[in-house]
TORKOL-4160 file (C-alpha; in steps of 0.2 Angstrom, whole numbers, padded with zeros to 4 digits, m for minus):
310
<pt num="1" X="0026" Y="m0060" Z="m0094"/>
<pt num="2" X="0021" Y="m0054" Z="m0078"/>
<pt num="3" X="0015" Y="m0035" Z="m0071"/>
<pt num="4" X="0031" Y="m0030" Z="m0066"/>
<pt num="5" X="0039" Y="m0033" Z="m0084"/>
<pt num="6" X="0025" Y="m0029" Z="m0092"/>
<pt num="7" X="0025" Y="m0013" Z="m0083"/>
<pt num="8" X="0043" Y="m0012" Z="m0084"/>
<pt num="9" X="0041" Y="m0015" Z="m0104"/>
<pt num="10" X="0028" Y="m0003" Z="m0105"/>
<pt num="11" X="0035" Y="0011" Z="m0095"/>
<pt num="12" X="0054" Y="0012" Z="m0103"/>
<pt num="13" X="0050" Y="0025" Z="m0115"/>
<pt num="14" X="0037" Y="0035" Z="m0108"/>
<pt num="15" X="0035" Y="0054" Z="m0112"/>
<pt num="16" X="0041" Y="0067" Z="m0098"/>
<pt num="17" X="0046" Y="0086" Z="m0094"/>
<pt num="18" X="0052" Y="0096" Z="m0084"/>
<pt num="19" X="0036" Y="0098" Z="m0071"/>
<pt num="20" X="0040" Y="0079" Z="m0066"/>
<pt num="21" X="0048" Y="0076" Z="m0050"/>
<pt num="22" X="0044" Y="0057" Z="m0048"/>
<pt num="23" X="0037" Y="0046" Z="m0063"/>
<pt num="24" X="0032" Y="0029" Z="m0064"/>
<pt num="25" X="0042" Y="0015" Z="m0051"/>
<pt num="26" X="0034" Y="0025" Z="m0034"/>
<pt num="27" X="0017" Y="0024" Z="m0024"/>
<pt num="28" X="0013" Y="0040" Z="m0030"/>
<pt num="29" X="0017" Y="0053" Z="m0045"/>
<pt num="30" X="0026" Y="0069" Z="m0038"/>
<pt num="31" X="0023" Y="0085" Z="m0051"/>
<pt num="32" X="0029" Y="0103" Z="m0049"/>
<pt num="33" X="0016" Y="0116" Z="m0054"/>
<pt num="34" X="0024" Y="0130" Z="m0046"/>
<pt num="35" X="0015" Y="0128" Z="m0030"/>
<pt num="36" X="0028" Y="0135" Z="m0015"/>
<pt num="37" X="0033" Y="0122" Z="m0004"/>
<pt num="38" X="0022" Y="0108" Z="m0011"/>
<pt num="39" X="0022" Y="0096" Z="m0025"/>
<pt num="40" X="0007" Y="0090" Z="m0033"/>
<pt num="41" X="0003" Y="0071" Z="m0031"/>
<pt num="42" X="m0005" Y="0058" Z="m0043"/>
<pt num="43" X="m0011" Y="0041" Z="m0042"/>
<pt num="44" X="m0023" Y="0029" Z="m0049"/>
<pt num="45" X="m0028" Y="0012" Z="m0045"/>
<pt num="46" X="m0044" Y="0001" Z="m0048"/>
<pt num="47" X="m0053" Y="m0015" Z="m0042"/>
<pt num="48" X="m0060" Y="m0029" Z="m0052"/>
<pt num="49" X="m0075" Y="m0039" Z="m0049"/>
<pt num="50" X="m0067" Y="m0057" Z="m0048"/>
<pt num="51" X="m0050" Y="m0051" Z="m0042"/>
<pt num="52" X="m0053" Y="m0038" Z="m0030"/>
<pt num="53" X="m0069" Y="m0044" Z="m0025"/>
<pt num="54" X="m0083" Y="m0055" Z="m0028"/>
<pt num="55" X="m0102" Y="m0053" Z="m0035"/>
<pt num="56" X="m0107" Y="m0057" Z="m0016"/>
<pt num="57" X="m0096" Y="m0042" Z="m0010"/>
<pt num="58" X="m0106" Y="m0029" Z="m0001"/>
<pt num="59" X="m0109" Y="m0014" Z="m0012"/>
<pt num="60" X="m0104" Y="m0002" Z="m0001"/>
<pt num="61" X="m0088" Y="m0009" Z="0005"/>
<pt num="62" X="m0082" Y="m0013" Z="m0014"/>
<pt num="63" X="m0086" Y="0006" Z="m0016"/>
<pt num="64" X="m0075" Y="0010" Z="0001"/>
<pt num="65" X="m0058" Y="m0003" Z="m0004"/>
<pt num="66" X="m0058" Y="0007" Z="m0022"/>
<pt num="67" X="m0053" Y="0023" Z="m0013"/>
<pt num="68" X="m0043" Y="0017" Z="0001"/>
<pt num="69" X="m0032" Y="0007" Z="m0011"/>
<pt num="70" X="m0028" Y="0025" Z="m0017"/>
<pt num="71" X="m0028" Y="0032" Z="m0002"/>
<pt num="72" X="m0015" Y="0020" Z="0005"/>
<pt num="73" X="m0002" Y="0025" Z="m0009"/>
<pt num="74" X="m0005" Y="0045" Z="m0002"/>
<pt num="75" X="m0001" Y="0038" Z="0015"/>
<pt num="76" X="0014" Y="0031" Z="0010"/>
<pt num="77" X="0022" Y="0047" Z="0000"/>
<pt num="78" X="0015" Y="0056" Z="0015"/>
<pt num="79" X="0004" Y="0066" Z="0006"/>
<pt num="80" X="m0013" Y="0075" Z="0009"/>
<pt num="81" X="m0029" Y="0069" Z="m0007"/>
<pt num="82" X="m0040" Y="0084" Z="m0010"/>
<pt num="83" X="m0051" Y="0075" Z="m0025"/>
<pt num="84" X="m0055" Y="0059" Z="m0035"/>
<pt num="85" X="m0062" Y="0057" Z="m0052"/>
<pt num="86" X="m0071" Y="0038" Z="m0055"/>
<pt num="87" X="m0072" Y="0028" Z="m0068"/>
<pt num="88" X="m0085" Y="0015" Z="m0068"/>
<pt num="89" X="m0088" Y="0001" Z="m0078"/>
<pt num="90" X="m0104" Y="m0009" Z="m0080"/>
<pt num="91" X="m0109" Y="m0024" Z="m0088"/>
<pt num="92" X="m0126" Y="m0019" Z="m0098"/>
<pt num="93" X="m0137" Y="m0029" Z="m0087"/>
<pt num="94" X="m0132" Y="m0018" Z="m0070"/>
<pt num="95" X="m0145" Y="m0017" Z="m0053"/>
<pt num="96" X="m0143" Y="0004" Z="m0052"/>
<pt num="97" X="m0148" Y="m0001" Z="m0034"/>
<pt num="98" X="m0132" Y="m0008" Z="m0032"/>
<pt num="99" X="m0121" Y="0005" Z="m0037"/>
<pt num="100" X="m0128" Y="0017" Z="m0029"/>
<pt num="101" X="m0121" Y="0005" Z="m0013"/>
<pt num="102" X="m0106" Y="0009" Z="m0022"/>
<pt num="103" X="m0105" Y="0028" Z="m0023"/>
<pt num="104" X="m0114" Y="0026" Z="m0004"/>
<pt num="105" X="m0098" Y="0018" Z="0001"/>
<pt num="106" X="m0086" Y="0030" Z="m0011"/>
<pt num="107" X="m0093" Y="0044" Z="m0001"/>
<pt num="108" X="m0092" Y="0039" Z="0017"/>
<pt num="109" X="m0074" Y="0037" Z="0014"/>
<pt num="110" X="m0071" Y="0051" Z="0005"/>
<pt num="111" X="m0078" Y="0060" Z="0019"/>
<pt num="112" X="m0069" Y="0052" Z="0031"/>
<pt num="113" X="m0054" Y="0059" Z="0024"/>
<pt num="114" X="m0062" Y="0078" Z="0016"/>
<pt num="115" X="m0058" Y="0071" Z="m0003"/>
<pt num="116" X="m0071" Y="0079" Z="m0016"/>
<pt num="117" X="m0077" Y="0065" Z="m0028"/>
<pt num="118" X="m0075" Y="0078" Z="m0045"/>
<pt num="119" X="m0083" Y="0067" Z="m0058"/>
<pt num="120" X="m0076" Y="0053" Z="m0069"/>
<pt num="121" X="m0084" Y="0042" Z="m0085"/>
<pt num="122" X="m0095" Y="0029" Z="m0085"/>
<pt num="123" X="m0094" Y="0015" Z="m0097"/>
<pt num="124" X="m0102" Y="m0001" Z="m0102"/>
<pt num="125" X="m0087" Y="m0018" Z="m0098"/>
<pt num="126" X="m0097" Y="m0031" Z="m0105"/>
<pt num="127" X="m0089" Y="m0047" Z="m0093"/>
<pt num="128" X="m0091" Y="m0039" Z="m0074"/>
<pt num="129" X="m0090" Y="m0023" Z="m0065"/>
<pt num="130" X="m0073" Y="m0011" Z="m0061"/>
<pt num="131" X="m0070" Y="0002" Z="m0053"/>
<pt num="132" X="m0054" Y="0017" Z="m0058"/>
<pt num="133" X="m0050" Y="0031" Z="m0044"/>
<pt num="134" X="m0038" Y="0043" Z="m0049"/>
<pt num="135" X="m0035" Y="0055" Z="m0036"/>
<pt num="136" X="m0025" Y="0072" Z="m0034"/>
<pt num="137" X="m0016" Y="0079" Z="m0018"/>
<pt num="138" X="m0002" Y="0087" Z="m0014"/>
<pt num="139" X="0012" Y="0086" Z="m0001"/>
<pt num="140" X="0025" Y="0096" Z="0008"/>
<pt num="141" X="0042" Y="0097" Z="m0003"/>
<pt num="142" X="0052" Y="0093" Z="0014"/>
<pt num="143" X="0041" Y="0080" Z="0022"/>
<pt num="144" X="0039" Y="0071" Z="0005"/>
<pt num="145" X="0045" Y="0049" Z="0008"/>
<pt num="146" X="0049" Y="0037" Z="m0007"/>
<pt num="147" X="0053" Y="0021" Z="m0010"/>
<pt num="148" X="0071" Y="0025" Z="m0015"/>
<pt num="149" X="0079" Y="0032" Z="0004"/>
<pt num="150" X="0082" Y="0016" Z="0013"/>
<pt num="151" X="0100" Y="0017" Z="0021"/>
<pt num="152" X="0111" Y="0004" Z="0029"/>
<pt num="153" X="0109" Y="0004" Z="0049"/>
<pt num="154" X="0090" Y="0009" Z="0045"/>
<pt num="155" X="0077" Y="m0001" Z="0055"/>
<pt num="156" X="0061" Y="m0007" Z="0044"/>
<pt num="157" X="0045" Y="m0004" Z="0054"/>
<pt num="158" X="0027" Y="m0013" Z="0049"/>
<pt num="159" X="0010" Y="m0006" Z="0054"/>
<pt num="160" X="m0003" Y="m0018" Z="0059"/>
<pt num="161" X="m0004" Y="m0035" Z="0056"/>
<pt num="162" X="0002" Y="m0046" Z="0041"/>
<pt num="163" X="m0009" Y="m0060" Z="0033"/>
<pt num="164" X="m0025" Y="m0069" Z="0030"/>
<pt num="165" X="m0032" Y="m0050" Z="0022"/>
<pt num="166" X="m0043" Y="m0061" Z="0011"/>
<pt num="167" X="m0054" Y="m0065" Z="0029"/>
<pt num="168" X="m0060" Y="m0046" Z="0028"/>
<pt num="169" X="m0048" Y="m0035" Z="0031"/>
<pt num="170" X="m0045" Y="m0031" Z="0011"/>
<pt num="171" X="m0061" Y="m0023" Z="0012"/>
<pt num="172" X="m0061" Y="m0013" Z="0027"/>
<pt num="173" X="m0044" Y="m0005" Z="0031"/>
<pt num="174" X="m0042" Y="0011" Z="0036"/>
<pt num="175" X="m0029" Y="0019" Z="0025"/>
<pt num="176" X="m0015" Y="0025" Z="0037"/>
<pt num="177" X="m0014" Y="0042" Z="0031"/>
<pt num="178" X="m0015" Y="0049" Z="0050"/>
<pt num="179" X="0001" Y="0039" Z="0054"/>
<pt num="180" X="0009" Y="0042" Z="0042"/>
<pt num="181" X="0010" Y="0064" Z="0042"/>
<pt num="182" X="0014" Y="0060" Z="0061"/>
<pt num="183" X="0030" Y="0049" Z="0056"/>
<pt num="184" X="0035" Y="0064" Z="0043"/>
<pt num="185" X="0031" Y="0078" Z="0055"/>
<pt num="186" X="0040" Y="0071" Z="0071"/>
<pt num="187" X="0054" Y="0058" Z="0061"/>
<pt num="188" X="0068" Y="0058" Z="0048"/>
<pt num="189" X="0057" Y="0043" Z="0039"/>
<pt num="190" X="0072" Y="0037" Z="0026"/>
<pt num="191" X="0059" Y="0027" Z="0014"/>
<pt num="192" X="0040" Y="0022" Z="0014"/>
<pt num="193" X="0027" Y="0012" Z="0004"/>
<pt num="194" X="0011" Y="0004" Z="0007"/>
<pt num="195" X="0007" Y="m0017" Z="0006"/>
<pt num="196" X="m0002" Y="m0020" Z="m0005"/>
<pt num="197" X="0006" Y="m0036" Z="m0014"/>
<pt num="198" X="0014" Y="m0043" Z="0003"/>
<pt num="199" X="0027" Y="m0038" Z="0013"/>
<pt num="200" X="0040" Y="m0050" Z="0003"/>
<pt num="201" X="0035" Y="m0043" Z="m0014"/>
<pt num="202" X="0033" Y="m0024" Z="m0010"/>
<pt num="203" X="0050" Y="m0023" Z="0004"/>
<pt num="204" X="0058" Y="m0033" Z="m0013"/>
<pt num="205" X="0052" Y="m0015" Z="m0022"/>
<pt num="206" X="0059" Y="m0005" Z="m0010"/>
<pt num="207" X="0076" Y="m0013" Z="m0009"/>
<pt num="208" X="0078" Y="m0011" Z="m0027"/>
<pt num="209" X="0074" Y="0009" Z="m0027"/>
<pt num="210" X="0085" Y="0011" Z="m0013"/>
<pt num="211" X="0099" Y="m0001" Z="m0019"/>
<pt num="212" X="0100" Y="m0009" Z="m0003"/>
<pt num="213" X="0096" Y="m0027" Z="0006"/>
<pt num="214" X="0086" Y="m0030" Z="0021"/>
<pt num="215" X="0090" Y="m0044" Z="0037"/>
<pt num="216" X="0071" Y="m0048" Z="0043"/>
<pt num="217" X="0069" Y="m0054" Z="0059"/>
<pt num="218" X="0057" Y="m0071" Z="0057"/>
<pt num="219" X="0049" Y="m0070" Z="0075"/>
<pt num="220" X="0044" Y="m0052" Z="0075"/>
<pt num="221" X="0034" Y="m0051" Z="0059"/>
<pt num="222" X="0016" Y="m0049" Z="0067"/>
<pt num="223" X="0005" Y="m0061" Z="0059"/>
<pt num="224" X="m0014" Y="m0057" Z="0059"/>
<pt num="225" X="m0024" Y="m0070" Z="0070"/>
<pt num="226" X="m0034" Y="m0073" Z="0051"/>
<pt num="227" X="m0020" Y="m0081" Z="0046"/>
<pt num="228" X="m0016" Y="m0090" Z="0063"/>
<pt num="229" X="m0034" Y="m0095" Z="0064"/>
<pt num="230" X="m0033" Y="m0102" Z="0044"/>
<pt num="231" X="m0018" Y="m0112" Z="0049"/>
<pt num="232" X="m0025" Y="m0122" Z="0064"/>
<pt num="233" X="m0042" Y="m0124" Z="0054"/>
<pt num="234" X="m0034" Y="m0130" Z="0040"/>
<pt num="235" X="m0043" Y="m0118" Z="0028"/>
<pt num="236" X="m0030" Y="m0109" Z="0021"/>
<pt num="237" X="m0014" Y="m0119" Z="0013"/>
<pt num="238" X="m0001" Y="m0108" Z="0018"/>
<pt num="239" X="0007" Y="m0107" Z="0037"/>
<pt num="240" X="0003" Y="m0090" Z="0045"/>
<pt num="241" X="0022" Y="m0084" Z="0040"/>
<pt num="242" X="0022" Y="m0090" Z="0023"/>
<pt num="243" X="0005" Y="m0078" Z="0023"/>
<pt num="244" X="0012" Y="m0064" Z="0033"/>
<pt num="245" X="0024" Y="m0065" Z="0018"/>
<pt num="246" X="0015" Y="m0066" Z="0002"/>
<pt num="247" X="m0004" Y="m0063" Z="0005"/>
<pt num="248" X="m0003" Y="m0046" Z="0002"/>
<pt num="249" X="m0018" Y="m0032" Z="0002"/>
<pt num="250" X="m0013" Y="m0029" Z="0019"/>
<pt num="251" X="m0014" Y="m0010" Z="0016"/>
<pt num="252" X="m0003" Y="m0007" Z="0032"/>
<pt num="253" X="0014" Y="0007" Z="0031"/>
<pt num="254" X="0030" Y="0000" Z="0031"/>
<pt num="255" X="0045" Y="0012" Z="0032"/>
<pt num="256" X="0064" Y="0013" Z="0037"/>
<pt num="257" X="0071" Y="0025" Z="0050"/>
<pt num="258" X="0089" Y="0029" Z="0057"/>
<pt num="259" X="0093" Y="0017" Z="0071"/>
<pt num="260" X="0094" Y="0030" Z="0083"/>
<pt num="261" X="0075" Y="0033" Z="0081"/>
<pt num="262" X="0070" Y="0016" Z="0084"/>
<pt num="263" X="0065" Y="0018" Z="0100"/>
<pt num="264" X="0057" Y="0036" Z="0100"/>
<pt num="265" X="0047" Y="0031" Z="0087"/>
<pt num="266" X="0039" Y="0014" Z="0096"/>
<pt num="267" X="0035" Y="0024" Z="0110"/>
<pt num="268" X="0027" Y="0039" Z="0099"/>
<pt num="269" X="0019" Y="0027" Z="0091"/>
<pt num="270" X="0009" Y="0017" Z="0106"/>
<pt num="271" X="0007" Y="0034" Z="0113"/>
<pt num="272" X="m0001" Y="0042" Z="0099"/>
<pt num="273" X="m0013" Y="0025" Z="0090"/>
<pt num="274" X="m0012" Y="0013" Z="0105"/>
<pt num="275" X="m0026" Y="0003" Z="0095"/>
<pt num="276" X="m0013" Y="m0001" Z="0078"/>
<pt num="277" X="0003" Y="m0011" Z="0083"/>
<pt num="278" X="0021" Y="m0005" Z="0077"/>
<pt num="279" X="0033" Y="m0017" Z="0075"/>
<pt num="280" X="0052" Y="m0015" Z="0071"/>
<pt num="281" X="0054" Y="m0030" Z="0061"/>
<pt num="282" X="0074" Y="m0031" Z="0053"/>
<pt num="283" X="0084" Y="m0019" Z="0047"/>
<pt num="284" X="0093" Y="m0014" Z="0031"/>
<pt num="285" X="0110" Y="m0018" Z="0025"/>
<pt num="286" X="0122" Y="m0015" Z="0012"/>
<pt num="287" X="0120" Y="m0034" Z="0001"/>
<pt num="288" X="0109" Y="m0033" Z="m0009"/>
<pt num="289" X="0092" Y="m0046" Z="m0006"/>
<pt num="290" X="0080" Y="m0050" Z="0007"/>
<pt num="291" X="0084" Y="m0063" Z="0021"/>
<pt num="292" X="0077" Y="m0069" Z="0036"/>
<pt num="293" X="0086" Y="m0073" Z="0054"/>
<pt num="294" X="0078" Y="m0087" Z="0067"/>
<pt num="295" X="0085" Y="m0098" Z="0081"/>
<pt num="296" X="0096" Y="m0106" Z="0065"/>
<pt num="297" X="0104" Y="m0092" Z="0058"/>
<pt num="298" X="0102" Y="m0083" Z="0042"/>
<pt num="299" X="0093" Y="m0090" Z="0025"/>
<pt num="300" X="0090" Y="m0081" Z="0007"/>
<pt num="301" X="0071" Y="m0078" Z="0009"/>
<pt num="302" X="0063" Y="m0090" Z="m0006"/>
<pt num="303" X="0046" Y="m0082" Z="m0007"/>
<pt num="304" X="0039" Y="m0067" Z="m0017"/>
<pt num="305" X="0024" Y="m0057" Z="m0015"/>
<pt num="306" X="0007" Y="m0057" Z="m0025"/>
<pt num="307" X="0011" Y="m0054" Z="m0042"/>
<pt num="308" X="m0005" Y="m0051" Z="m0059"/>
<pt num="309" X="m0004" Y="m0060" Z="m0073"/>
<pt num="310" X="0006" Y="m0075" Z="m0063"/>
């Protein structure tokens, strides 16, 4: 069984009420508390020593990509964090020294983006660190984006570059929270979510909420240089499409707009964050499934994103 069953499984019978806008199956929990014009917005996430990152890791940036993962998911509904809570767990022979790197690296994030930390638990894991943010924000009701919006005609969009994440980048990204409330103040934004498992596993995800397919075009996925530079070296197994594909913990935006806004929205963009690339990579269709066109025609894409427990 892998997450998405598992999740899947575990999620079919949850509890609800009527304060719940959007549940479990989006980047973000949407809640009404009675707020005018604004839902309230959940979201948790958490990363593992030995899976997110490694006992060599810098504290500081371990304590930063905690954060951001969560962060990333406000950016892709949209939304504006105000606080975090953290739970931390330890194994009992912990240096205090660095943890405190940690919560140095919590902080200047947090910060950066005027999140209160608010508090959280601390608990003894006796096998290797983790980290759980859950963080609380709130969004405009009208400038809210899901997953589940994607039309036919719409053209998909990618921030940044795709691949080789594992070189870096997973531990420094800047979640694209400032891009993001520019799209939903100046576009009609159809659907939205972040990539964090790779673009073949999480536009797979958005395809199903929205009940569409998607055409990708091969040559205008951006690929990262890391994973262009891993290919030629030979230190990375997969070629630098397979990667932009699969690797996932890119962290970048990826949305669908009207086809009429294609254009207005890459010139915004270069205007407004001439240092981030935008590119218009496919566009959505009525079949159901993902596919990619080249010099030889049209192919049933064979290849998923990063998936736990697999």
């Amino acid at each position: 069984m892998n997450e998405f069953e598992l999740i899947a499984r575990l999620t079919a019978h949850l509890p609800t009420n009527a304060a719940v806008v959007t549940g479990p199956g989006d980047d973000c929990a949407l809640v009404d508390l009675g707020i005018p014009d604004r839902w309230v917005v959940f979201k948790t996430d958490a990363v593992v020593e030995g899976v997110h990152f490694t006992k060599s890791t810098e504290p500081g940036k371990v304590g930063h990509k905690a954060l951001a993962r969560v962060l990333s998911d406000f950016a892709a509904a949209a939304a504006t964090p105000v606080a975090a809570l953290v739970t931390l767990g330890l194994p009992r022979a912990f240096d205090a020294g660095w943890v405190e790197e940690v919560y140095r690296g919590l902080r200047t994030t947090a910060e950066r983006w005027n999140v209160a930390i608010v508090g959280g638990e601390t608990t003894t894991n006796p096998d290797r660190t983790l980290l759980s943010v859950s963080a609380i924000g709130t969004v405009a009701r009208d400038r809210v984006v899901r997953r589940s919006g994607a039309r036919p005609g719409d053209g998909i969009f990618v921030s940044g570059t795709l691949g080789g994440s594992s070189e870096g980048h997973h531990l420094d990204f800047v979640p694209r929270l400032a891009e993001a409330a520019w799209l939903t103040e100046n576009f009609e934004v159809h659907a939205m979510i972040d990539l964090s498992d790779g673009l073949a596993g999480d536009l797979r995800h958005l395809l199903r909420a929205s009940g569409v397919g998607a055409e990708l075009l091969q040559d205008a996925i951006p690929i990262s240089r890391a994973a262009r530079l891993n290919a030629r070296t030979g230190d990375a197994a997969k070629p630098p499409l397979l990667a932009a594909l699969t690797d996932g913990e890119d962290f970048e935006l990826l949305f669908t707009v009207p086809a009429r806004s294609a254009v207005p929205v890459l010139d915004g963009w270069k205007a407004r964050f001439p240092e981030t690339p935008l590119a218009c990579i496919g566009r959505i269709v009525e079949v159901q499934g993902l596919r990619l066109r080249d010099d030889k025609g049209v192919r049933e894409a064979p290849v998923h994103g990063y998936v736990h427990f697999t």
